[in-house]
MARZA-77796 format. One record per atom (N, C-alpha, C, O): x, z, y. Coordinates in steps of 0.001 Angstrom, whole numbers, padded with zeros to 6 digits, always signed. Layout:
<nodes>
XZY ...
</nodes>
This chain:
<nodes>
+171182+189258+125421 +171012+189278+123984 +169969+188237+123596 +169011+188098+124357 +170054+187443+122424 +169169+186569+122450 +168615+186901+121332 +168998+187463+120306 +167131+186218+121909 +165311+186800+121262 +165551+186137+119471 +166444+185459+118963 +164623+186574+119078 +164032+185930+117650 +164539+184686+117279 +164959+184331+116177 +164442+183987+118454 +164226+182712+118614 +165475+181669+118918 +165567+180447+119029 +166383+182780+118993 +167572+182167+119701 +168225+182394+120430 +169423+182677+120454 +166738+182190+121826 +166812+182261+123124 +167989+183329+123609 +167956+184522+123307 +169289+182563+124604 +169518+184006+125839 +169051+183409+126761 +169078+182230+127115 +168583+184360+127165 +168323+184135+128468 +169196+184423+129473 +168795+184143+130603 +170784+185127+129326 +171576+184879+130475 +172630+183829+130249 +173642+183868+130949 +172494+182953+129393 +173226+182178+128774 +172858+180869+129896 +171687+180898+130276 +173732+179696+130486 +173236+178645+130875 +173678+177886+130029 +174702+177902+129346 +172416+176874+130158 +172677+175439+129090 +174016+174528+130092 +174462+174529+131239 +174239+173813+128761 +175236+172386+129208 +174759+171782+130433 +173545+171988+130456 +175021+171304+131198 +174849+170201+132213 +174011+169305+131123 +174017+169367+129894 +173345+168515+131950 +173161+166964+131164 +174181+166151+131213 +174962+166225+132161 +174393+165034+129983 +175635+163788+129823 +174681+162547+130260 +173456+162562+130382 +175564+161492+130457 +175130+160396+130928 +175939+159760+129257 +176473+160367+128329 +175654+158156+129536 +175661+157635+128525 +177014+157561+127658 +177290+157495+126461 +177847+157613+129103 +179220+157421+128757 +179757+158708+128201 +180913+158693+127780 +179027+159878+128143 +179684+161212+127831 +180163+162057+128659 +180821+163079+128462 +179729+161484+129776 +180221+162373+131324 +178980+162666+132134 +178008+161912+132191 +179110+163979+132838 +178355+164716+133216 +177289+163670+134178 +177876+162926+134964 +175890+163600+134143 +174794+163144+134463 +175295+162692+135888 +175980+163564+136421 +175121+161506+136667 +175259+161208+138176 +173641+161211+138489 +172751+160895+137699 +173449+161807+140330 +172411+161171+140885 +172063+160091+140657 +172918+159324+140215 +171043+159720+140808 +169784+158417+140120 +170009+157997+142124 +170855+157574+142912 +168934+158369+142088 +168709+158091+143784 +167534+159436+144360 +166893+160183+143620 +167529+159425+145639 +166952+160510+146415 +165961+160047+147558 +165115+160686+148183 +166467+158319+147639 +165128+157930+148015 +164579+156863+148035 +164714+156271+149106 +163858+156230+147095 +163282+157018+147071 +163106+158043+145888 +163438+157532+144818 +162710+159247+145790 +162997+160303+144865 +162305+159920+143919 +161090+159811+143756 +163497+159653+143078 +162929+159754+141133 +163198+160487+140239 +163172+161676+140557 +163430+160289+139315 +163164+160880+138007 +161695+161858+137947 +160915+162359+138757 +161883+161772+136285 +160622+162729+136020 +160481+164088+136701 +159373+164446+137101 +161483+164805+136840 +161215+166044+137541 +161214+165779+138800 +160961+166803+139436 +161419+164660+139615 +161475+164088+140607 +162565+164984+141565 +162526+165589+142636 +163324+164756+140753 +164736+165606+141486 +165365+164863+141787 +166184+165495+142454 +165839+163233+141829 +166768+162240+142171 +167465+162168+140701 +168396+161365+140752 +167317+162756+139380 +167892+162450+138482 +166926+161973+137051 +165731+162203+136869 +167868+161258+136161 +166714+160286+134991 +167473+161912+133967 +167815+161702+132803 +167620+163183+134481 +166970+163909+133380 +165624+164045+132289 +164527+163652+132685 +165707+164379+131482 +164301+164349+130425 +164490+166245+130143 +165176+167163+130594 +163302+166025+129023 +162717+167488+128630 +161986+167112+127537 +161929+165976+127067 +161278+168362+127036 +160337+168013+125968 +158683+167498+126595 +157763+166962+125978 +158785+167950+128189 +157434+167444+128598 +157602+165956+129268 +156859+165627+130192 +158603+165078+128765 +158774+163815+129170 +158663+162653+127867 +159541+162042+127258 +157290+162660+127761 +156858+161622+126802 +157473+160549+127101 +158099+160144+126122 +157642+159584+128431 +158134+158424+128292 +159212+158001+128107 +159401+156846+127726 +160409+159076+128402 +161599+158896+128192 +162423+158395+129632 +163436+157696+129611 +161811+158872+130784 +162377+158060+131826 +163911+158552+132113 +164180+159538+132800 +164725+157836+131573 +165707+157773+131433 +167071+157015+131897 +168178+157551+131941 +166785+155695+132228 +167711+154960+132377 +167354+154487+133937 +166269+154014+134274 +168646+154743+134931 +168747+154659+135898 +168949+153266+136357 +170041+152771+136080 +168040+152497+137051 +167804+150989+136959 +167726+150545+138408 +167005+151360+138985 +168167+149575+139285 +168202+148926+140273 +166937+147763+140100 +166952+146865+139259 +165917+147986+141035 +164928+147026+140757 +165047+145774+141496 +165477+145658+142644 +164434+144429+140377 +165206+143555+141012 +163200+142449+141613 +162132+143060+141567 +163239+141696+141837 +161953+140988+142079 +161196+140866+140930 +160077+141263+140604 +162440+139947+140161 +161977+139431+138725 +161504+140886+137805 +160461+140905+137152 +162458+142070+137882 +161838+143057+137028 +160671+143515+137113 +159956+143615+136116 +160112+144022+138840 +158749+144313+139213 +157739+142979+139110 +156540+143256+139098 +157982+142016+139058 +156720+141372+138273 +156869+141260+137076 +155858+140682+136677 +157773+141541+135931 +157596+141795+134667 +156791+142971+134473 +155885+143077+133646 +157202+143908+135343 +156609+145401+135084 +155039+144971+135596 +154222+144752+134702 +154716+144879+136644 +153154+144258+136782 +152373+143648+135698 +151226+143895+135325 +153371+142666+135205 +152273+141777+134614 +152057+142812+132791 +151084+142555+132082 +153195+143966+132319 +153082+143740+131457 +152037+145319+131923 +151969+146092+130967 +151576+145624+132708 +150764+146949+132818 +151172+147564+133330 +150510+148539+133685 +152441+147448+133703 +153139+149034+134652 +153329+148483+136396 +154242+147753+136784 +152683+148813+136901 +152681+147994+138579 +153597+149234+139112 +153110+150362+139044 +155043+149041+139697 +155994+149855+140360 +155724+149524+141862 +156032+150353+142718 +155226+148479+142159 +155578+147611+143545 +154325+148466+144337 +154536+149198+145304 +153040+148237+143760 +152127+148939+144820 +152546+150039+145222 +153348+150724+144588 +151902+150444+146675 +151898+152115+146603 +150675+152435+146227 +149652+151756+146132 +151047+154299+145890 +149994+155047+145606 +149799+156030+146514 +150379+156984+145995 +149239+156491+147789 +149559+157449+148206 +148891+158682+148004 +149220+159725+148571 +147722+158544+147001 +147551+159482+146609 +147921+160407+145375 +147478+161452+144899 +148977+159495+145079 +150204+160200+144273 +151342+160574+144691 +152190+160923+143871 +151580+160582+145903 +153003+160356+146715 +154123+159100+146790 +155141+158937+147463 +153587+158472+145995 +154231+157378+145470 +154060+155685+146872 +153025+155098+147186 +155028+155502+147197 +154901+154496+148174 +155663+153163+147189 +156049+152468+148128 +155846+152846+146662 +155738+152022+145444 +157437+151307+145936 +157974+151637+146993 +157955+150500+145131 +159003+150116+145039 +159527+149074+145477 +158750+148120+145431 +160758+148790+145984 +161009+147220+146580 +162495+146847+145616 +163300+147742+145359 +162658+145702+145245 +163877+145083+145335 +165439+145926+145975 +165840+145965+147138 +165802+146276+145251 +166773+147552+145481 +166636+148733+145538 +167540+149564+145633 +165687+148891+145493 +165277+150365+145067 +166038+151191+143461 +166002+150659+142351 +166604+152417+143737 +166721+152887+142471 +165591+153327+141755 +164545+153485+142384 +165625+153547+140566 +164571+154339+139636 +164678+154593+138452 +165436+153942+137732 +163895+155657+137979 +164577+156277+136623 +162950+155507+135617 +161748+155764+135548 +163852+154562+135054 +162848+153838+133893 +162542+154276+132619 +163514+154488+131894 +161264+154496+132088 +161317+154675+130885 +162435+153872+129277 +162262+152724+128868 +163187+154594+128848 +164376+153858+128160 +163428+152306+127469 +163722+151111+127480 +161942+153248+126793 +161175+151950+125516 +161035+151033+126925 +161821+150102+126750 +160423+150879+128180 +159765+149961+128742 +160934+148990+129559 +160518+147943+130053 +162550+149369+129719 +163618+148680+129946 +163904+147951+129053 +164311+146816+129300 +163733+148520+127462 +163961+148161+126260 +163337+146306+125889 +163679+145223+125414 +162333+146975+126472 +161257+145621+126662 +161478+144543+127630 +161141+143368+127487 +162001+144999+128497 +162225+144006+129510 +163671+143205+128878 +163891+142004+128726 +164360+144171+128647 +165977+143224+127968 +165336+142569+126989 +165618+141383+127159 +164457+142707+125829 +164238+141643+124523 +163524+140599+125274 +163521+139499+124722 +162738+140713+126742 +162211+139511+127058 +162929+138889+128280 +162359+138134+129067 +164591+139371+128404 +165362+138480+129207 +165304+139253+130815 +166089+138953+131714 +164278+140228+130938 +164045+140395+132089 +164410+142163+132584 +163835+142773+133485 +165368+142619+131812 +165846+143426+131974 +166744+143899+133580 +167832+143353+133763 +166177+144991+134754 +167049+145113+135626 +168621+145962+135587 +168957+146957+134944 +169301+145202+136448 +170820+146166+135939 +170435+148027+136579 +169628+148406+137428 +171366+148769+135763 +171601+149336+135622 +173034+150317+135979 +174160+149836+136112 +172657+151951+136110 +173960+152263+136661 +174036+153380+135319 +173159+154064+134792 +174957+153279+135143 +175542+154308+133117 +175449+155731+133366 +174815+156614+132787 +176505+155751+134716 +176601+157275+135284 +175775+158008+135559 +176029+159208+135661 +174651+157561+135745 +173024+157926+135937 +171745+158188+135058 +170642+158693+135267 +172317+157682+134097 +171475+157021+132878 +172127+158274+131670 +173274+158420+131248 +170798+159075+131354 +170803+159966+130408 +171235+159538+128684 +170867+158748+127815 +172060+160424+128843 +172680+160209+127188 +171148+160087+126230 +171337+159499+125165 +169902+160483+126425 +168881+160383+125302 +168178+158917+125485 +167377+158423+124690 +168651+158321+126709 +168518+156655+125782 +168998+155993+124895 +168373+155116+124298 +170863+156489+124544 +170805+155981+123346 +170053+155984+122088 +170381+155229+121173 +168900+156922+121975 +168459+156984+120736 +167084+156222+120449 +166285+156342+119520 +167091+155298+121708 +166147+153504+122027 +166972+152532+122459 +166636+151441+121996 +168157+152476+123338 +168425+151528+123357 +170445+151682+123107 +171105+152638+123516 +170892+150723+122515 +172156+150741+122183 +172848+150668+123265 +172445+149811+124052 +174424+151713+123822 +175094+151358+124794 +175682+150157+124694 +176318+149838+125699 +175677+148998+123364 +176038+147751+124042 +175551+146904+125153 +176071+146172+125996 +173929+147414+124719 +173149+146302+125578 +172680+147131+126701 +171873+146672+127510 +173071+148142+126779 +173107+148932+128297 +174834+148605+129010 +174757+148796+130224 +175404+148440+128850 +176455+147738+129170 +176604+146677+129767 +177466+146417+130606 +175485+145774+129227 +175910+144108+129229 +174712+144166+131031 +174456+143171+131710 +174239+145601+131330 +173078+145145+132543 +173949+146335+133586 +173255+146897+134434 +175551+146729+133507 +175957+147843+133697 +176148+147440+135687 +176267+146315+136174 +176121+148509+136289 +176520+148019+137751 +177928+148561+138065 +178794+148282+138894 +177800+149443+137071 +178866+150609+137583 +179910+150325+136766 +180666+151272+136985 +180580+149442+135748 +181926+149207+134956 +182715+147806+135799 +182414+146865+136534 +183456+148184+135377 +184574+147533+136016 +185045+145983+135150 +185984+145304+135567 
</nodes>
């Protein structure tokens, strides 16, 4: 029966969609990303950045990301974090991909992976045009 609020609680939610309208694909597992660090670019309400869009890192992207403040490449190990190489998957914040495509330096991308709540930063045209996964 559901609370005041809405809430059931024996009710399960939808799956997550990916961009295309089909059910969310694995991101990658290792190394393990997304925000919940489950291997998927799921979001929530406790995901301020929006890490969202499932991205193949390329050289050129991790020194964009360095230089513009976000260093992916180091490790951290006192975050668990052993930092990123050139093929690596990862679940990117949608605004900070956003940024990299207006300055040319956008890494491709896989759709099937990539949470339907980036469209509401970046347009599926120009997530398209960096797509790995269309034919």
């Amino acid at each position: 029966m559901p609370d005041a609020g809405g809430f059931d609680p024996g009710r399960r939610r939808a799956p997550p969609t990916n961009v295309l309208g089909e059910p969310l694909k694995e991101c990658c597992a290792k190394p393990l990303t997304g925000f919940y660090r489950d291997g998927s670019c799921n979001t929530g309400p406790q995901d301020y950045g929006v890490h969202t869009i499932c991205a193949e890192m390329s050289a050129a992207f991790l020194a964009f990301s360095k230089s513009a403040g976000n260093d992916l490449s180091t490790p951290m190990p006192q975050f668990g974090f052993e930092g990123l190489q050139p093929g690596d998957c990862w679940c990117l914040c949608a605004a900070r991909w956003k940024e990299a495509f207006d300055a040319g330096q956008a890494p491709r991308i896989r759709l099937a992976a990539t949470h339907e709540a980036t469209l509401e930063i970046v347009p599926l045209d120009a997530l398209k045009k960096y797509a790995l996964d269309l034919s």
